[in-house]
N, C-alpha and C positions, 0 to 999 in steps of 0.2 A: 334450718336445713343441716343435719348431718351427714359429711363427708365419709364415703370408708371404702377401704381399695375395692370392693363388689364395683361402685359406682365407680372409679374412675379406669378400671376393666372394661365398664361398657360403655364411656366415653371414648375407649381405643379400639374399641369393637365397633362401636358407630363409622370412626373413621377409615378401619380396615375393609370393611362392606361396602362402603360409602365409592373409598376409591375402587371397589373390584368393579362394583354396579354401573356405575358411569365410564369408568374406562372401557367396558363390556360395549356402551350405548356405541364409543368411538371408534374402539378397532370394526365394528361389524356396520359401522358406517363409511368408514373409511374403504373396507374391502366394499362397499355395496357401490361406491362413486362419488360418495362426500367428502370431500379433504376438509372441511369447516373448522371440525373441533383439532384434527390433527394442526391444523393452521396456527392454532390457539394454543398449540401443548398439550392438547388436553386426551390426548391419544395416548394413555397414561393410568396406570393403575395407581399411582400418586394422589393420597383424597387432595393434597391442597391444591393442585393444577382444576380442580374442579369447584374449587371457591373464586369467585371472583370477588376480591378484596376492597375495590372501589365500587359495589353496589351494595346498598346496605339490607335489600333484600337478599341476596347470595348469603352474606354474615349472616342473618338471621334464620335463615331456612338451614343454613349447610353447618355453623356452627353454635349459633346460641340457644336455639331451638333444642336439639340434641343432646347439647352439655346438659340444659336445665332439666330438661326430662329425665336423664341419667340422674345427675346429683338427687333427683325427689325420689327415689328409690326406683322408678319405672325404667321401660326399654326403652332405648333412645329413639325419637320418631324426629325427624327433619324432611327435608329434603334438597335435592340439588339438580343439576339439570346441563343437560352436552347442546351445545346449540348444535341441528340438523337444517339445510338449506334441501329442502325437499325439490326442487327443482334442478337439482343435481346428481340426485339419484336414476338410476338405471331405467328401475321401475317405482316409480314415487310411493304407490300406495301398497305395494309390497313389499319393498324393501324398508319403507317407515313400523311396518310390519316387524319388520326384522331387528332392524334396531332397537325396536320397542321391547321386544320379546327377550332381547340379550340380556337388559339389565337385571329383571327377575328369574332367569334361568342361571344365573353367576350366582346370583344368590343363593338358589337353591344347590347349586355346585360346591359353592362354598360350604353351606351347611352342611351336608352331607361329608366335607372332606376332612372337619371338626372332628367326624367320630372316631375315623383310625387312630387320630391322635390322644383320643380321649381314651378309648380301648387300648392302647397301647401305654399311654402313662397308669393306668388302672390296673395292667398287666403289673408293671415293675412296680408300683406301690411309691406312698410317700406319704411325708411325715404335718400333718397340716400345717400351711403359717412356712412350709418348703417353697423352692423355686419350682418345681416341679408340684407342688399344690397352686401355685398361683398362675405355671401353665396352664394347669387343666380346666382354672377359673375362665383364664382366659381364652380359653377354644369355648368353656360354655356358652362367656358373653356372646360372644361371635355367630355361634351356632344360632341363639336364641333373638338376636339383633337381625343376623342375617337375615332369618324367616320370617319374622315380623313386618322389616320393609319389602323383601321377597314377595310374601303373599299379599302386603297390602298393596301392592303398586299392580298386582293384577286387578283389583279392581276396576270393572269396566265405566269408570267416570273419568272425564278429561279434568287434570289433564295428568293422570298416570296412565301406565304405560299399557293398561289392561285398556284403557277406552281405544288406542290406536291397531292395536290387535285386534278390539272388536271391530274396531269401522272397515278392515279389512275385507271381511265375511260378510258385511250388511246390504242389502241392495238399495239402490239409489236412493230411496225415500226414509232409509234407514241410518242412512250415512246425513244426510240434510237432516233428522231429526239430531243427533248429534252434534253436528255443525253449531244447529240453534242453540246446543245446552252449554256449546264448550264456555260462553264468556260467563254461566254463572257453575261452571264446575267445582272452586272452590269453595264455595257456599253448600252446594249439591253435598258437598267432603264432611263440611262441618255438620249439615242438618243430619245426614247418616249416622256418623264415628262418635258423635261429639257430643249430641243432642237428642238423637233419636235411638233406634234398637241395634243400630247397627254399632254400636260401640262393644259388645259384647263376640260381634261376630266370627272374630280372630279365638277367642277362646277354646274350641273345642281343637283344632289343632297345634294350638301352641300347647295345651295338655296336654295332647298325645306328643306331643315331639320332646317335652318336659319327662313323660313317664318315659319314653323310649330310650335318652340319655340315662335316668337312671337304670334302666335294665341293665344297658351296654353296658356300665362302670360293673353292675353286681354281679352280673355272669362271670366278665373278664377277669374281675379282681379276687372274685369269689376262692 
């Protein structure tokens, strides 16, 4: 395995995203009647309030997962998780709704906020192997890490965040069919992404959002 700043750019980018996504889950939990995660610190755009350091699934999902995937030349894919006491909530299946919805809509917030940065260091120019060239690496990693957990946490399998935003909209027999798949949803993950067709599925907009970056730099810098 060779190391090289690309990779450990999107080891920092895993973390940057990491802490917006989850801190997102807590403030809009917190505003909706959960004090849980605020309880825990974790009301916090800080990724490491969001590792919890004595479970060694936490370590593995939130950072060794991540790192290893970075370092092998790929985008970093982990995960991490806000604990939500849904019986605290105002309105439980809407505001779980909400919560759910925050951590991929930050993403996409974030990615999107990459570009003025990137279009504007593209404007002033710079010399590769500059601090201002390994900025603009670093708004890439971010952009392109962002998006990647962004869109795939909308997927509507439990237990991301797209399956709770669907159970919202399902009517009752829709919701219990759900219910029945959540304890094999991590399995559901791997037969899709991992094993099956669905591992390509991210492709065609992580393309478009790849050539889109390049535009911006060629226009601006043009």
């Amino acid at each position: 395995m060779q190391i090289d700043h690309l990779s450990v750019l999107f080891v920092a980018a895993w973390f940057i995203q990491m802490g917006i996504h989850e801190g997102a889950h807590a403030y809009v939990a917190d505003r909706c009647g959960d004090d849980t995660a605020a309880l825990q610190g974790k009301r916090s755009f800080n990724p490491f309030a969001h590792v919890n350091w004595t479970d060694i699934n936490s370590v593995l999902f939130a950072v060794v997962a991540p790192v290893v995937t970075a370092l092998m030349g790929l985008v970093p894919m982990g995960m991490a998780w806000v604990p939500v006491t849904p019986r605290k909530l105002r309105g439980w299946r809407r505001d779980m709704a909400l919560v759910s919805v925050a951590g991929p809509v930050s993403n996409l917030l974030l990615a999107a906020a990459c570009l003025p940065i990137h279009a504007a260091l593209s404007a002033v120019g710079y010399a590769p192997g500059g601090v201002l060239f390994i900025l603009d690496e670093l708004a890439y990693a971010v952009y392109l890490t962002s998006l990647v957990y962004g869109l795939f946490n909308l997927v509507p399998v439990p237990p991301l965040d797209g399956s709770k935003v669907l159970y919202y909209f399902l009517p009752p027999w829709g919701r219990g069919v759900m219910d029945q798949l959540a304890p094999y949803g991590m399995l559901i993950l791997v037969a899709i992404f991992f094993a099956g067709p669905g591992s390509g599925m991210l492709d065609l907009p992580l393309r478009a959002a790849m050539f889109f970056w390049v535009l911006v730099g060629a226009l601006i810098g043009a």
